[in-house]
LUMTIRO-349910 format. One record per residue (C-alpha): x, y, z; residue in three letters. Coordinates in steps of 0.001 Angstrom, whole numbers, plus 500000, padded with zeros to 6 digits. Layout:
% residues N
XYZALA;...
This chain:
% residues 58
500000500000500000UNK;501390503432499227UNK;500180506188501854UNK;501659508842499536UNK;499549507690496518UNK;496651509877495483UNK;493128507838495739UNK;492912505487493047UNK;489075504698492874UNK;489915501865490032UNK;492182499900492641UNK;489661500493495034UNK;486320499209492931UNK;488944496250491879UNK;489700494858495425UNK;486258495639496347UNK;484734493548493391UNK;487820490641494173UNK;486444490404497884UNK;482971490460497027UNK;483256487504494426UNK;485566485670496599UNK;482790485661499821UNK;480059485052497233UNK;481930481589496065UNK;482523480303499357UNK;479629481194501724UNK;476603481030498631UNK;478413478157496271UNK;480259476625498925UNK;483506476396497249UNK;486647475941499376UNK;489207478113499240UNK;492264477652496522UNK;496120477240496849UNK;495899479256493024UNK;497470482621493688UNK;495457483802490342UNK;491566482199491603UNK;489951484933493026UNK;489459482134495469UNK;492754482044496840UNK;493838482607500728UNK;494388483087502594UNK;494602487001501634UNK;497155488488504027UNK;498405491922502641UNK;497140494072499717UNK;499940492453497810UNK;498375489180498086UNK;494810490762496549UNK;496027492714493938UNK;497849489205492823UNK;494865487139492373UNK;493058487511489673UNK;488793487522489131UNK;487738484550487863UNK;487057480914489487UNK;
């Protein structure tokens, strides 16, 4: 995370979207969590770092 960044509301709607799918798999679908850095699935998500890295799809 850079604290010296201006607001980037693209980033933001991005991770937003990322956590939203992710919580959407596993508590509605009942998927499990994946070891796939890319799934959207993966975890567990520790740092920014780690949610910027996977990717939005299944």
């Amino acid at each position: 995370m850079n604290f010296d960044q201006p607001p980037d509301d693209e980033l933001l709607h991005a991770r937003v979207q990322k956590m939203i799918t992710k919580n959407i798999g596993i508590m509605y679908y009942g998927l499990d969590q994946s070891t796939d850095r890319k799934s959207v699935l993966f975890g567990p998500i520790l740092t920014l770092d780690d949610l910027d890295g996977v990717g939005k799809d299944f």
